[in-house]
N, C-alpha and C positions, 0 to 999 in steps of 0.2 A: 587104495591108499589107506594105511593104517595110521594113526596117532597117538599116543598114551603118553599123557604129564605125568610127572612124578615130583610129587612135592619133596620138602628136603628127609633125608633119609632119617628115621625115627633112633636109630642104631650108631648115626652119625657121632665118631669123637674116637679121642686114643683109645678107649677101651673095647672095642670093635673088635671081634676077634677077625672077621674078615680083614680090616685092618690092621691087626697085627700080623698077619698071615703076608700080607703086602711088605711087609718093612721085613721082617723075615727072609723072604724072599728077594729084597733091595739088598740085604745084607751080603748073602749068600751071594747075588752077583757082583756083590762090588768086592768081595776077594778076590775074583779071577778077572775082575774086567777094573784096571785102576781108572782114577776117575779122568775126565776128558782137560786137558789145558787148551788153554785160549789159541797154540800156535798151532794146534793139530788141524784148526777150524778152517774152511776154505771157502773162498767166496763164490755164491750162488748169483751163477747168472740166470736172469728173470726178461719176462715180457709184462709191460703196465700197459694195460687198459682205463681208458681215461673216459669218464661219462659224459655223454654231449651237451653243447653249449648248450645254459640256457635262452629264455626269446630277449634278454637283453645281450646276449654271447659271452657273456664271461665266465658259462662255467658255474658247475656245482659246487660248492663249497663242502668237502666230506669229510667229518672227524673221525669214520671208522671204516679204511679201507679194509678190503680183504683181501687175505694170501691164502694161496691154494699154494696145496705138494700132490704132487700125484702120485699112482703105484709102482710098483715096482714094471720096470721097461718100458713105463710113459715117461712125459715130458711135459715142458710149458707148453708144445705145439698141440699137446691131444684136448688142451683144456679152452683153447681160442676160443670157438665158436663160446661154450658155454661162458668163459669171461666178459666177452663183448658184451652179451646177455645180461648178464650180472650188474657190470659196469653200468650198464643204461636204465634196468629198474632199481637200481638201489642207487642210482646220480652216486657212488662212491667209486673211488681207485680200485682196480683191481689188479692184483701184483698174481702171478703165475710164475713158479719157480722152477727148475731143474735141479732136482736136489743130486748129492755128490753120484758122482758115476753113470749120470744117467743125462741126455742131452746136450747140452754146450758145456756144461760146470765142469771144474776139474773131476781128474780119476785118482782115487785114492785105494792103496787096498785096505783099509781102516775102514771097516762099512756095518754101523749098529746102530739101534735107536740111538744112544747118547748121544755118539759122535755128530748124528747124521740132525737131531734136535739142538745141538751145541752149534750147528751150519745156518740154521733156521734163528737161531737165538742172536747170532751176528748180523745175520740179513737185516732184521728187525731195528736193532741197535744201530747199525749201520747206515741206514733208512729214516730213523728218525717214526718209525711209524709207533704209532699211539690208539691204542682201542682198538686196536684189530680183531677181525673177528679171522681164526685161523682154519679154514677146511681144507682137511685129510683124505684120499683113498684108501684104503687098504695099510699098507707099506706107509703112506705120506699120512694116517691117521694114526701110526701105532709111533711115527714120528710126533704126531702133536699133542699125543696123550703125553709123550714122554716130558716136553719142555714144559706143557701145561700143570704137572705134578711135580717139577723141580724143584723144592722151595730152594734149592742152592742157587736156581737160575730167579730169586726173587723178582730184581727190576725189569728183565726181560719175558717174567711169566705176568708179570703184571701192568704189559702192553696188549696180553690178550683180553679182551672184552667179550668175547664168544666163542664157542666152541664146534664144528660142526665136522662130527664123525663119521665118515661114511662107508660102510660094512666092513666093520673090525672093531673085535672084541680084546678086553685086556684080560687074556688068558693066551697059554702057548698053544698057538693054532702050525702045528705044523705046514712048512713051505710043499704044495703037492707036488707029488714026482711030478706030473704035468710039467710045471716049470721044468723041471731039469730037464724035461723031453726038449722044452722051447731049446734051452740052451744049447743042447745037443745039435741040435738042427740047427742053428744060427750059427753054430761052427764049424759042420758041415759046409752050411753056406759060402761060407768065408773059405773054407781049404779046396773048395770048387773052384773057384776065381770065373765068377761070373762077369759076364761084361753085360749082360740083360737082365732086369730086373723080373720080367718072366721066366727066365729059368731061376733065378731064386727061389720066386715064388711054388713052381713044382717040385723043387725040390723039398721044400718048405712045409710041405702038403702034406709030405710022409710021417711029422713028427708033430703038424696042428693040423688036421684036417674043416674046420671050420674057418672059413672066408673071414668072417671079422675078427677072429684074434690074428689070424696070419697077417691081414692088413693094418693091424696094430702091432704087431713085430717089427713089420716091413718099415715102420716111420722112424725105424732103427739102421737102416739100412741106406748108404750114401755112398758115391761115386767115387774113387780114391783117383786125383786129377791128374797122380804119378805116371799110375797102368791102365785106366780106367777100369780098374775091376770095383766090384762091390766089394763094401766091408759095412759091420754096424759102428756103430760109435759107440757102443758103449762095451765096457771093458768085460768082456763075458768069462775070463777066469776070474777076474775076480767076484763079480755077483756068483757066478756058480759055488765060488768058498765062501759066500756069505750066506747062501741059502739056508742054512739051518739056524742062523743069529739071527737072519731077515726076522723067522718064524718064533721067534721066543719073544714073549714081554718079558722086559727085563726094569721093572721103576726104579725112579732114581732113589738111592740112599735117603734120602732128606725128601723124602715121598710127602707130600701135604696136598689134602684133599684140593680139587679146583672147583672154588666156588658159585664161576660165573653161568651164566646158562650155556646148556652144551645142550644139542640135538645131535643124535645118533639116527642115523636112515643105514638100515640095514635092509640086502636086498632079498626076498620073502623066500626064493629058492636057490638061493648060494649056501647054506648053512655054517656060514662065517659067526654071524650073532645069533648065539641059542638062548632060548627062554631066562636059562639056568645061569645067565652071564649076567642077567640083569640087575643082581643086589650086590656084586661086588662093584659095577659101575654104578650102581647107585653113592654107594659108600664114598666112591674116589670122585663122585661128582655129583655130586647133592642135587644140582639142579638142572638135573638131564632128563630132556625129553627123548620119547622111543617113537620112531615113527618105521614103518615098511612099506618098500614097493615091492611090485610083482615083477621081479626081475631075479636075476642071475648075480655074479659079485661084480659086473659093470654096471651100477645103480645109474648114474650118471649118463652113460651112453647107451643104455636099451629105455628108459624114460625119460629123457633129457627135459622135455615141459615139465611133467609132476615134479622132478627132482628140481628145477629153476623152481617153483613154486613154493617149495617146504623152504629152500634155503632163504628164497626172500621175504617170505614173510616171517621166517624166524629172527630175521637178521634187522629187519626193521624195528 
C-alpha cells in the first residue's frame, strides 16, 4: 500500500492555467450539453446500513454518514458486504445507492455526469443528510467529482464533508471496448432466452472470459416471472449510447475548487490514475491525498481489508 499527502496546492486560485484549462473546457461542454433542471432528476433507490447497538442499545449517534455509488453495471448489492463493514467501524449510517440505470432506480436514457450527480444531489437533499463523506468507483467517482466541483449545486456540495475517490481520474479516460464486448454479450444473452443461469453464464464466457467480472455481470441478470427466461435489469441500449459520455469528464460550468479532504485510492495496475493526473487533481482538490493498492480497477473487491482500512481511517 502506497500513501502520499499533499498539502494545498501552491498554484491554487483563478489564475491557474490548469485551471483555466478546466472552466474552458466546462464551457465548451456546456454548449452542447444544457444545463440539468430539477425535473429531469429521478429518485435513487438505496440500501442503509445502520451501525450496531451500543452496550447501553441505543445506537451510535453519527453526524457524518456515508454514501457510496458504484461503477458502471454495479449496484447497491455489490457494495453490501463492504457497507456492513464500514457501517460497524466507523458506528456511522451507511447509504449504498443505485445510481440511474443501473439496479432497482429508474431507467432513463438521459445518462452523464451532470444528470447522474444532479440524482445524487437530490438523494442528499432528500435525505436530510449533512457532512457526508461521499465514495465513488469508477463511473460513481467521476459522478462525485462532478457534484463536489458544482459551485451551482452550492447547498448540496456543501453536505459533502469528504471525499473518497476510487480509481478515477479527472481527465477523458475513454470507456474500453471491453465494455462494449460486456454489452454485446449480455444481449446476446438476453435474445437466447435462457431459462438457466448456467447457460448464460457459457454463453457469457465468449465475450468475458474471467469468472469474477462474468459473476459481476451475472448480478445483472434476473428471472422474468412472465416466461421465466433471463433478462438483465439494466437498460443495455441505453448504457451502450452512453458509453462514450460515460468516458468524458465533463466539469460543471461554475467549476470551484473542492476544498474538503478527498483521498483518491487508485488501483497500482489498472492505469486508470497516472502520475501525470496528479496536479490537475491537485488544483480542483487542494486537499487530496494519493494513496495505491496493488490491484486492478476493482480496488474495492481484489483488496477489500486494505481498502476498508484507508477509507476508515481517512474518514475518522
Amino acid at each position: 500500500m502506497r500513501l502520499l499527502t499533499s498539502a494545498l496546492s501552491p498554484s491554487f486560485g483563478a489564475r491557474s492555467p490548469l485551471l483555466r484549462s478546466v472552466a474552458t473546457a466546462a464551457a465548451r461542454a456546456a454548449a452542447v450539453h444544457p444545463p440539468v433542471t430539477a425535473d429531469a432528476t429521478v429518485p435513487l433507490r438505496y440500501e442503509l446500513h445502520t451501525p450496531p447497538p451500543t452496550a447501553d442499545g441505543t445506537g451510535v449517534s453519527a453526524p457524518s454518514p456515508l454514501v457510496v455509488l458504484h461503477g458502471l453495471f454495479g449496484s447497491k448489492q455489490n457494495w453490501r458486504s463492504l457497507a456492513r463493514g464500514f457501517a460497524q467501524r466507523l458506528g456511522a449510517p451507511v447509504y449504498a445507492l443505485d445510481l440511474r440505470n443501473h439496479g432497482e432506480s429508474p431507467h432513463e436514457e438521459h445518462m452523464d455526469g451532470a444528470i447522474m450527480a444532479a440524482d445524487v444531489a437530490r438523494f442528499l437533499r432528500e435525505h436530510a443528510l449533512e457532512r457526508a463523506t461521499l465514495l465513488g468507483h469508477s463511473m460513481g467517482a467521476r459522478v462525485a467529482m462532478t457534484l463536489a466541483l458544482d459551485g451551482q449545486q452550492a447547498q448540496e456540495r456543501d453536505r459533502i464533508q469528504r471525499l473518497v475517490l476510487v480509481d478515477m481520474s479527472a481527465r477523458e479516460i475513454p470507456v474500453s471496448e471491453t465494455f462494449g464486448g460486456y454489452v454485446r454479450g449480455m444481449k446476446a444473452v438476453e435474445a437466447a432466452g435462457f431459462s438457466r443461469q448456467a447457460d448464460a453464464d457459457a454463453m457469457l464466457a465468449t465475450y468475458a472470459p474471467e469468472l469474477a467480472v462474468r459473476q459481476f455481470l451475472l448480478t445483472n441478470l434476473k428471472r422474468d416471472t412472465a416466461n421465466g427466461q433471463y433478462r438483465f435489469r439494466v437498460p443495455l441500449d441505453t448504457i451502450e449510447r452512453a458509453l462514450p459520455e460515460i468516458g468524458r469528464f465533463r466539469p460543471p460550468i461554475n467549476t470551484r475548487p473542492f476544498l474538503q479532504p478527498t483521498l483518491l485510492v487508485a488501483g497500482a495496475r489498472s492505469g486508470y490514475v497516472k502520475p501525470g493526473d496528479h496536479a490537475v487533481l491537485r488544483e480542483l482538490f487542494p486537499a487530496i491525498q494519493f494513496a495505491s493498492l496493488d490491484t486492478g480497477h476493482w480496488v474495492h473487491a481484489e483488496k477489500p481489508a486494505e481498502f476498508t482500512r484507508l477509507v476508515v481511517d481517512f474518514s475518522r
